[in-house]
Backbone bond lengths (Angstrom), bond angles and torsions (degrees), N, CA, C in turn:
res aa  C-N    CA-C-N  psi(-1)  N-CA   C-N-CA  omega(-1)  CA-C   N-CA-C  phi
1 X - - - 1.469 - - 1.527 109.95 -
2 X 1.284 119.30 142.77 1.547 126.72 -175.09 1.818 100.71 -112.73
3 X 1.080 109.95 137.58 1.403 99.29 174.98 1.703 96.95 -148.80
4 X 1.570 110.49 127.57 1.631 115.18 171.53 1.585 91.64 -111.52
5 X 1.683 94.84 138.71 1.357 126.97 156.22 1.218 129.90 -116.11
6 X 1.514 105.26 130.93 1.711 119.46 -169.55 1.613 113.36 24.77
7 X 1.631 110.39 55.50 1.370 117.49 173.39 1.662 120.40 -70.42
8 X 0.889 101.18 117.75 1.542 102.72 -175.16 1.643 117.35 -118.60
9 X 1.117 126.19 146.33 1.479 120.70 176.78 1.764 108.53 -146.15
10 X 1.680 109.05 136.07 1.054 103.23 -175.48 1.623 92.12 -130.91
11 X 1.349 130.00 135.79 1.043 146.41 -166.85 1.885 100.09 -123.97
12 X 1.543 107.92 111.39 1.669 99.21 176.01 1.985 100.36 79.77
13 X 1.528 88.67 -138.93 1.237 90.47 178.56 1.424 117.18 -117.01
14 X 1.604 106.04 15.54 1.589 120.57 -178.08 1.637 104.89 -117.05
15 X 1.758 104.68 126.25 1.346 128.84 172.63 1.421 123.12 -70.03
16 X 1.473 114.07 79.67 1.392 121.01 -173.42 1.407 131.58 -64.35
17 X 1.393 93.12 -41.00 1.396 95.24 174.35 1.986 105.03 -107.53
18 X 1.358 128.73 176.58 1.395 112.72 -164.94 1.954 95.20 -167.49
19 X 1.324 98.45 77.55 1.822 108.32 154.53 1.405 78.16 72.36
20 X 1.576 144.55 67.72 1.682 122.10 149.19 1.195 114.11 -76.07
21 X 1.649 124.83 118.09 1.510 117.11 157.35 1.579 99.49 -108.07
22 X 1.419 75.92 139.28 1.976 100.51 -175.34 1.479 110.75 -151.09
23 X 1.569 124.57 149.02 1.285 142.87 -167.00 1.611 103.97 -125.79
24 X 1.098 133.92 122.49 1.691 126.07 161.76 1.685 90.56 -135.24
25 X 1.820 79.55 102.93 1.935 99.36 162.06 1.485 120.83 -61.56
26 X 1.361 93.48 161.23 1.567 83.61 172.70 1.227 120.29 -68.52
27 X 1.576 124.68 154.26 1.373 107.47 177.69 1.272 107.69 79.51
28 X 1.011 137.85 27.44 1.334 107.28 179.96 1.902 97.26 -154.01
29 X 1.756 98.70 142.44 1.817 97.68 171.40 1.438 125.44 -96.91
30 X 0.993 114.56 98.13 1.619 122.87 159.94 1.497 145.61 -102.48
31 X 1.226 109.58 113.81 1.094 144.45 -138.27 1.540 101.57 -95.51
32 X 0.997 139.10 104.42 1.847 155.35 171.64 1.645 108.95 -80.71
33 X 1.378 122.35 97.58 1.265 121.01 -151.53 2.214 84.08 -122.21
34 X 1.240 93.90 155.00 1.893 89.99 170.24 1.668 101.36 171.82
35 X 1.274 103.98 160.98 1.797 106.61 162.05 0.848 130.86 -66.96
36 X 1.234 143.35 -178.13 1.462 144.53 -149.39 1.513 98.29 -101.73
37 X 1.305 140.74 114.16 1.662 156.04 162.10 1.685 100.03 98.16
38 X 1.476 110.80 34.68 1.322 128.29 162.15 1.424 102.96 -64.82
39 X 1.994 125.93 -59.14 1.082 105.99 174.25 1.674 91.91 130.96
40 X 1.435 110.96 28.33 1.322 117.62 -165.70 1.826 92.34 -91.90
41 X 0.945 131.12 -44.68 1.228 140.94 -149.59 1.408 98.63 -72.52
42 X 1.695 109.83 -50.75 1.841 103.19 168.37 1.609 116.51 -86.78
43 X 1.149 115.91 -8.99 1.330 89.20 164.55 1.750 116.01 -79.59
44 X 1.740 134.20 -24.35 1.181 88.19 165.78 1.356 119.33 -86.28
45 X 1.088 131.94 -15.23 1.438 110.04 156.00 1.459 148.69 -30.53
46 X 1.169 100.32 -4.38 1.513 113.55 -154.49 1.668 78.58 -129.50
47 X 1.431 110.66 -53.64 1.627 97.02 177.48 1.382 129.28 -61.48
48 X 1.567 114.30 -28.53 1.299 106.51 170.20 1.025 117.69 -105.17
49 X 1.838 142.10 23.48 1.415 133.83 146.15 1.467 87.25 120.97
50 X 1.233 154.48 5.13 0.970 145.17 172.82 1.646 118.49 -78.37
51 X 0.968 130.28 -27.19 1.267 150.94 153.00 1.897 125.22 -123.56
52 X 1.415 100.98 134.31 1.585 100.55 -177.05 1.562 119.21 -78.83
53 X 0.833 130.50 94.29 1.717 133.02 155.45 1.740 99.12 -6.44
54 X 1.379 102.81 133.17 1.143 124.64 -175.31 1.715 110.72 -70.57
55 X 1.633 110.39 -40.16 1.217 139.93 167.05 1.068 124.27 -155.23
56 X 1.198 120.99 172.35 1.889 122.55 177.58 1.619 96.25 98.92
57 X 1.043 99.90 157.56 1.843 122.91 162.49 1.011 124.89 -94.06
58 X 1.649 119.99 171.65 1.529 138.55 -163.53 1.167 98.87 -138.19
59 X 1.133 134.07 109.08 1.615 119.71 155.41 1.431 102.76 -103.98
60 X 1.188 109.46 151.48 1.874 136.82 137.23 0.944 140.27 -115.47
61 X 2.039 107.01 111.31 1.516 91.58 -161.54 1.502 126.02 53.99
62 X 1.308 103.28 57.07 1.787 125.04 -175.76 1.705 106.42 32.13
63 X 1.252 111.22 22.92 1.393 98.98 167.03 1.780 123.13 -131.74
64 X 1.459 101.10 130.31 1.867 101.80 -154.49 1.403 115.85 -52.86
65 X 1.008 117.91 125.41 1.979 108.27 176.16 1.132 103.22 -89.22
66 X 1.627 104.69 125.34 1.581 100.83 167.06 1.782 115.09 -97.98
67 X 1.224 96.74 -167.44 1.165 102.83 -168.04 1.216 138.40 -41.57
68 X 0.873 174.62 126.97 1.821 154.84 -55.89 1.903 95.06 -88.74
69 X 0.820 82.99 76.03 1.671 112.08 159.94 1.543 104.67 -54.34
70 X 1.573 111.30 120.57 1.303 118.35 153.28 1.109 127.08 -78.40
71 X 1.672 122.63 -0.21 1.468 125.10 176.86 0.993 88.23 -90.54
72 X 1.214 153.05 -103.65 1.535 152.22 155.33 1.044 110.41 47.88
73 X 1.490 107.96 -73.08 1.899 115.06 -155.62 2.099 91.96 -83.91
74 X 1.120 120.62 -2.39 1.389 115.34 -166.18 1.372 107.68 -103.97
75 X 1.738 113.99 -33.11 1.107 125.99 177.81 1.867 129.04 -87.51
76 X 1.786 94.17 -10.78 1.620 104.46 -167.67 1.712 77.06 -118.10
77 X 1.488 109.89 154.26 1.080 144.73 178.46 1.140 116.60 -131.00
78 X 1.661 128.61 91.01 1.430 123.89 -174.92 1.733 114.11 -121.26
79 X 1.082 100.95 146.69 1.550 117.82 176.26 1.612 108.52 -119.47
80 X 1.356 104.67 106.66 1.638 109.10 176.93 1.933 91.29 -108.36
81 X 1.578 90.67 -151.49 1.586 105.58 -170.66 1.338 118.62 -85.21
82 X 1.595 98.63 -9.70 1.943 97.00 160.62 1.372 116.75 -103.17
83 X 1.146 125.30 123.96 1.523 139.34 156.32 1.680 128.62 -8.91
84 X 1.696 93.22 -56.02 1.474 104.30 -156.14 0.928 125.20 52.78
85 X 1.042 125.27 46.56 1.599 123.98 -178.34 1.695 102.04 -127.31
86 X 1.285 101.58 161.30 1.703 125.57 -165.77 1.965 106.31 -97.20
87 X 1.168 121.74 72.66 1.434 115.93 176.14 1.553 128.07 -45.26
88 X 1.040 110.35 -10.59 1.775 126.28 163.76 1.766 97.67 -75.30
89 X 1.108 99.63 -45.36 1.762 92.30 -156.74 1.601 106.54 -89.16
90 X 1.449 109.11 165.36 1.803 122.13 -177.68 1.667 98.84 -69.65
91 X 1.496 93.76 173.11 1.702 89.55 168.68 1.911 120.25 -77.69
92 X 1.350 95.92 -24.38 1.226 111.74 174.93 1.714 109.26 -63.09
93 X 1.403 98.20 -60.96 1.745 101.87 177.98 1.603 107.12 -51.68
94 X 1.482 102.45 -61.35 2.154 85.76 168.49 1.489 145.73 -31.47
95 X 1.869 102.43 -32.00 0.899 119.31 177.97 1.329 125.13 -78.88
96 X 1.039 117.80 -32.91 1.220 155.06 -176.10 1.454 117.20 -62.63
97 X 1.574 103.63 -59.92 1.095 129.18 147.19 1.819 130.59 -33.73
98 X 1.147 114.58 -65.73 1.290 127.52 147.66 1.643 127.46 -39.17
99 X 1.918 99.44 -55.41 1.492 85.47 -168.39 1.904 104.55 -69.33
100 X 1.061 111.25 -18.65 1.541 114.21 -177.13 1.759 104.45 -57.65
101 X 1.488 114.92 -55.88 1.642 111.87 176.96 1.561 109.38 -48.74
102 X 1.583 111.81 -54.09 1.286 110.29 164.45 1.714 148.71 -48.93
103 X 1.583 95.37 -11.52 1.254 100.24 -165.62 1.643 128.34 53.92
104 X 0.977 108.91 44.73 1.432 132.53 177.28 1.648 122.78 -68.40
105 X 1.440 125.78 122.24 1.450 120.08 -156.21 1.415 103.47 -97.47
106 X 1.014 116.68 117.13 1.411 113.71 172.80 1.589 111.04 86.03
107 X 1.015 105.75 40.83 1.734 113.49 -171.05 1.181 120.21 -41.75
108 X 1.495 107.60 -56.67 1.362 117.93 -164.57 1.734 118.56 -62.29
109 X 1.642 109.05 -25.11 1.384 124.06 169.09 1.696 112.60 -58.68
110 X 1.361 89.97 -60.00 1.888 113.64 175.38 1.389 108.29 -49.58
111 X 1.240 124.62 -44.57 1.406 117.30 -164.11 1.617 102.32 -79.02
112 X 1.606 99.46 -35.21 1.553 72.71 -168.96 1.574 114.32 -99.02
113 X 1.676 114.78 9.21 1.315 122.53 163.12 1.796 121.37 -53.55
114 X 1.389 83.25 -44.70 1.887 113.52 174.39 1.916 105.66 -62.60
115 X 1.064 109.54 -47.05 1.402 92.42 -165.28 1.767 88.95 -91.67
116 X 1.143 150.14 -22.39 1.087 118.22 145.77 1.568 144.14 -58.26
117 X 1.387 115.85 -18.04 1.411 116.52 162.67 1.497 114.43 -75.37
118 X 1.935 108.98 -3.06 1.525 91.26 -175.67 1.502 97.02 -114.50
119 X 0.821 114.58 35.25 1.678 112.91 -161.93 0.936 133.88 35.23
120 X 1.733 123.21 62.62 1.469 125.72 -177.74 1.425 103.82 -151.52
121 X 1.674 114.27 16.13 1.169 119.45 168.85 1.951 119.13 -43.37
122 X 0.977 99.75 -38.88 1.637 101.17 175.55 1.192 118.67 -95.17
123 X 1.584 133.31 7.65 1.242 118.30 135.08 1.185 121.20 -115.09
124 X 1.263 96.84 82.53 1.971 111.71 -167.09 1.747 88.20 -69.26
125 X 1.585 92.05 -66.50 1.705 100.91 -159.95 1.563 106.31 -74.88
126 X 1.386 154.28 34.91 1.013 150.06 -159.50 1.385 96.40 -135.61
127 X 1.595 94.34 110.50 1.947 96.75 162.15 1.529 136.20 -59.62
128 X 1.418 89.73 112.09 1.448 90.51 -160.32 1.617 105.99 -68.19
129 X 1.366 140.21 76.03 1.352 143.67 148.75 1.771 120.43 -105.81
130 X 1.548 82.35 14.98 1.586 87.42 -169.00 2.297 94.23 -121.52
131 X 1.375 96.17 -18.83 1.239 88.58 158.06 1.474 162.41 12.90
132 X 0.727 165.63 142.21 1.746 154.05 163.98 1.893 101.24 -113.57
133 X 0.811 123.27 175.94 1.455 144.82 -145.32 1.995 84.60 -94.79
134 X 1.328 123.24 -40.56 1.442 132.57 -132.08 1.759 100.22 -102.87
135 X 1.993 99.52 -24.92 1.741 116.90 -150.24 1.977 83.55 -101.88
136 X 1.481 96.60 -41.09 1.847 102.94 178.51 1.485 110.73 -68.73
137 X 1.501 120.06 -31.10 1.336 113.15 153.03 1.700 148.71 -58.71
138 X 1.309 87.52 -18.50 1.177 123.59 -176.52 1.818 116.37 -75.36
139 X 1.138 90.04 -59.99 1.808 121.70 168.77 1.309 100.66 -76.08
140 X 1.651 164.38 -26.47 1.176 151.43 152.41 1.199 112.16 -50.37
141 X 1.727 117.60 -44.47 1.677 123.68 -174.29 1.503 104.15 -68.98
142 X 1.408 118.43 -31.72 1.857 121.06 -167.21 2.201 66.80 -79.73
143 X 0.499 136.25 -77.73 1.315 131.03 -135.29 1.664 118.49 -51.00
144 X 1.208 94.12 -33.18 1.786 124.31 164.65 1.119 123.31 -35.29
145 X 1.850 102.20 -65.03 1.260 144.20 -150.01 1.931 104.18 -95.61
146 X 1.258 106.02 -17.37 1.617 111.87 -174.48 1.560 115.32 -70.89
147 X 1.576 113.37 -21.22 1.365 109.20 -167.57 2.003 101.23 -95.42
148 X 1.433 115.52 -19.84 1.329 136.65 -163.10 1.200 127.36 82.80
149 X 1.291 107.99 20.58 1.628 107.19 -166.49 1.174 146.92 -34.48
150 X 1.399 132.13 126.58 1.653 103.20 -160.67 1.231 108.69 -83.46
151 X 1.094 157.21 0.20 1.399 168.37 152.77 1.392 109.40 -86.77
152 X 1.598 126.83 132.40 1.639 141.19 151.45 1.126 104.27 -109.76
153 X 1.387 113.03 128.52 1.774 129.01 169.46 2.210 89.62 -128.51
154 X 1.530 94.85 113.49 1.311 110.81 -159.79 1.789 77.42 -132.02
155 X 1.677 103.06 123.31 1.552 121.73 174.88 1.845 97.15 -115.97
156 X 0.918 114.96 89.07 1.618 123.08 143.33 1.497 95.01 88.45
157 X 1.664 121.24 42.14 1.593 116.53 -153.88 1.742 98.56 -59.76
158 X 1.467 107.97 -52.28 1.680 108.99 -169.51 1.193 94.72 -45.12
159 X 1.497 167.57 -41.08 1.219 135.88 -124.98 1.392 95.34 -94.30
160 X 1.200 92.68 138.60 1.893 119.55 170.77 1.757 118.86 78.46
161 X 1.758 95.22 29.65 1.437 94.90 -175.08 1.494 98.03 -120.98
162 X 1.279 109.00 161.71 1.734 105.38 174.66 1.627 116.29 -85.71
163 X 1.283 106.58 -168.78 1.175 97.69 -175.10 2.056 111.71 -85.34
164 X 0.937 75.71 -34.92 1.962 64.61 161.30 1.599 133.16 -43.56
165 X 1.897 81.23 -53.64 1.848 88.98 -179.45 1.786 110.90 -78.16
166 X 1.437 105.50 -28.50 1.322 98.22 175.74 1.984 117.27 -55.45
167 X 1.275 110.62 -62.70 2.049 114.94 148.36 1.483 91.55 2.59
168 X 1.629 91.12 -99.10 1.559 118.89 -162.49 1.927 103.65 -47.79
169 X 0.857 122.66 -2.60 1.344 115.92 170.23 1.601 105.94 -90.81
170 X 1.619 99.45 -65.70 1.452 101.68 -168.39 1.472 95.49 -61.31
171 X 1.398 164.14 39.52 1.471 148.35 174.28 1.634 92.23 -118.45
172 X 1.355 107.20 -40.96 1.408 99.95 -178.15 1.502 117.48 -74.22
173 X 1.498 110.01 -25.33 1.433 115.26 -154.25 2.103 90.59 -76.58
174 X 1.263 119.57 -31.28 1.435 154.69 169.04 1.229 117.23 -42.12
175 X 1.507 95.76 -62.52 1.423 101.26 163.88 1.322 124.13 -50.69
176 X 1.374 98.52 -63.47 1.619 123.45 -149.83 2.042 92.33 -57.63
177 X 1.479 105.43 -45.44 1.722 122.81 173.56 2.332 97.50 -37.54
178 X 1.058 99.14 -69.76 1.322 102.45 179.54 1.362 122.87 -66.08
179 X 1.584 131.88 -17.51 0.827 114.62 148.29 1.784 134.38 -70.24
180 X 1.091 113.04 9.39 1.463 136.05 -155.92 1.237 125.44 69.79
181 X 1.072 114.43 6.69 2.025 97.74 158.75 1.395 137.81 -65.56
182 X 1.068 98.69 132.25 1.511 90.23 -178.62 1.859 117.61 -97.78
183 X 1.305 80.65 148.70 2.212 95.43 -162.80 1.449 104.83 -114.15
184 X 1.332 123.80 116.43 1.617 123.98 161.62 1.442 88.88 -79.42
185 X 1.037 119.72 163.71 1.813 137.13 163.52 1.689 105.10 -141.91
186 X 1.569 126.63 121.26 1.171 131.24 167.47 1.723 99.62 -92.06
187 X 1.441 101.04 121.20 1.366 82.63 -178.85 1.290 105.56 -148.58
188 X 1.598 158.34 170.63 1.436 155.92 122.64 1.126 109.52 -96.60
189 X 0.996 151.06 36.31 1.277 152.64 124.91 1.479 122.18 -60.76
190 X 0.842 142.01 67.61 1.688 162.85 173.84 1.353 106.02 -33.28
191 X 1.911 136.77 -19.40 1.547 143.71 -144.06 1.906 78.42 -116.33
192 X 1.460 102.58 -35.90 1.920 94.18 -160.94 1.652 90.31 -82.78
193 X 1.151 122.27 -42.27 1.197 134.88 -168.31 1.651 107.86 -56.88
194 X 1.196 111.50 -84.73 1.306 92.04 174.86 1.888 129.38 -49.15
195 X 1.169 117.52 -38.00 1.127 120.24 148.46 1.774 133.09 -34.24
196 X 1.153 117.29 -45.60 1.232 133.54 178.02 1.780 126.75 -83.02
197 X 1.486 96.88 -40.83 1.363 110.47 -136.15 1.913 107.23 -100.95
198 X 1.382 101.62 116.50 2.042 92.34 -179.09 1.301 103.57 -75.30
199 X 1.745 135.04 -29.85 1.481 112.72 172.50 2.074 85.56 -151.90
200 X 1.500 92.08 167.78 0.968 106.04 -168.61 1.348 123.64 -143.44
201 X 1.611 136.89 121.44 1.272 122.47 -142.22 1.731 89.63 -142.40
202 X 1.456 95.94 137.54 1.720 105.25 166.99 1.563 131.55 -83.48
203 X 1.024 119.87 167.94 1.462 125.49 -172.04 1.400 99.43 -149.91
204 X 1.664 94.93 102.49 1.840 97.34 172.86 1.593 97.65 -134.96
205 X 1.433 87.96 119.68 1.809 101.99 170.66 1.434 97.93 67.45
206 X 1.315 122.75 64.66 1.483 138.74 156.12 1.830 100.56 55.16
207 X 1.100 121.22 35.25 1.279 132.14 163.27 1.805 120.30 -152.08
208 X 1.280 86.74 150.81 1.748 105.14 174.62 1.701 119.58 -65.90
209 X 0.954 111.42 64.17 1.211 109.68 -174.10 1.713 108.96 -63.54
210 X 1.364 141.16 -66.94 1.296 109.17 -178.42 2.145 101.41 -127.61
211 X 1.261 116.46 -175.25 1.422 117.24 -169.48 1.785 99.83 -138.34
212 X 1.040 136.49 136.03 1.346 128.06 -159.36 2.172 99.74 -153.39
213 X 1.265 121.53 116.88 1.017 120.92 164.20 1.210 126.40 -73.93
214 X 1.672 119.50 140.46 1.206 93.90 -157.53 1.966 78.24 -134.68
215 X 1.455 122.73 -85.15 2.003 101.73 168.92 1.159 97.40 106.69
216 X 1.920 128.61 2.42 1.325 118.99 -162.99 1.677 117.65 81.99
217 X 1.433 101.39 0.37 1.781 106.17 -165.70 1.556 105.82 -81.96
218 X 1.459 114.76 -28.68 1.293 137.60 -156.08 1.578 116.77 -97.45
219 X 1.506 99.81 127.68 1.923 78.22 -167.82 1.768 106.87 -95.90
220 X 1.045 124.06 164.66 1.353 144.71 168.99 1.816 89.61 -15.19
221 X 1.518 105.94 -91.05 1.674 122.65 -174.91 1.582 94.89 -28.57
222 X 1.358 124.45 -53.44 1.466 115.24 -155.94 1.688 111.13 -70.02
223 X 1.462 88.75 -42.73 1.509 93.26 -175.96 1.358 112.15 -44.19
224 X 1.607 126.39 -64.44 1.316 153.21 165.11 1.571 98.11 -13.07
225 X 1.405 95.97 -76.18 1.400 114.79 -157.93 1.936 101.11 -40.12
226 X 1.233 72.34 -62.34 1.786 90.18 -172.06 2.130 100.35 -58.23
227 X 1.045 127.25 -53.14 1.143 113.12 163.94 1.532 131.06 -25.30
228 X 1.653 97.26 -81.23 1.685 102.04 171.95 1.974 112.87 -41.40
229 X 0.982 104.78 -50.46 1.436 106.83 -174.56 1.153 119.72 -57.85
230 X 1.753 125.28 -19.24 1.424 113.81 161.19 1.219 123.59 -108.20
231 X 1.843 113.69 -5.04 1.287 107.50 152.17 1.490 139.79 -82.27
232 X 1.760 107.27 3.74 1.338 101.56 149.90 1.430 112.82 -106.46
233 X 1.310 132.34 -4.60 1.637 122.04 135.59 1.622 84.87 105.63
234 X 1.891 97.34 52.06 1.387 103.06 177.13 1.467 108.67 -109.53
């Protein structure tokens, strides 16, 4: 379980983020939905160690993470808008690469289990600098997914994938939910969201304004509905 208390972030002389308290159970997908300079982009940053919270706490698993925590970065698995990946190297060599920082058992099995669940098993050995936007997305998620993390903090994963890989995303992201991991998803995509998501909470003006379960119970119109209505703070 991840839990932030009264997280706050002030960047300059403007307060970006503003008192977030938030819970992501185990097991469970939650989905951080908001408008554009809501403040989504630093809060996961700040949630997954990439930037320090100005104030407020971190727990994991009721215990506080401090400051760039190596339990943290070993136990959370995040995919933001950079890759990390090596454009000289194969997808296999990336992986490879990774599972070694990770200490990963049996790598060479894992890696290439991973790039077959992401569909890039057949260009294991091919440097990915020749790539598409959709195949590098693809290879960031195997890259995620190599250490087992019990935590996913996923920033805008669908974007720039087709609809195949998007499937093949949500099956894993599905899985990984039933095996008990737990998944934040930053997303505006409203089609993955309801699709994906057991509750779902807004962020307007660097705060949580409301949290809404949704389990598949919730239809498209409602979701919406209920969206707009607390992002004009009706």
């Amino acid at each position: 379980m991840l839990e932030l208390r009264n997280m706050t972030k002030t960047l300059g002389d403007k307060l970006v983020l503003r008192n977030i308290t938030l819970t992501l159970e185990k097991g469970e997908i939650l989905a951080v939905i908001g408008p554009n300079g809501a403040g989504k982009s630093t809060f996961f940053k700040c949630t997954v160690g990439l930037l320090q919270p100005t104030s407020g706490e971190i727990y994991l698993n009721g215990k506080l993470v401090k400051k760039n925590s190596a339990e943290m970065k070993q136990r959370i698995g995040f995919l933001g808008h950079e890759s990390f990946l090596y454009n000289n190297l194969s997808p296999l060599e990336n992986l490879k690469f990774y599972g070694k920082l990770y200490k990963v058992k049996d790598l060479e099995t894992k890696a290439n289990e991973l790039l077959k669940e992401v569909g890039l098993y057949l260009f294991r050995d091919i440097p990915i600098r020749s790539f598409s936007r959709g195949m590098m997305q693809r290879l960031a998620i195997a890259r995620v997914l190599l250490p087992d993390p019990e935590i996913l903090m996923l920033d805008e994963p669908h974007t720039g994938l087709d609809q195949e890989a998007v499937a093949l995303l949500n099956t894993i992201i599905l899985k990984k939910r039933e095996s008990g991991t737990s998944i934040l998803i930053i997303s505006h995509d409203f089609e993955q969201v309801q699709a994906l998501a057991d509750r779902a909470a807004v962020l307007r003006k660097g705060k949580i304004v409301s949290a809404k379960r949704l389990g598949g119970e919730v239809s498209m119109a409602e979701l919406k509905q209920w969206y707009e209505a607390e992002v004009k703070g009706t």
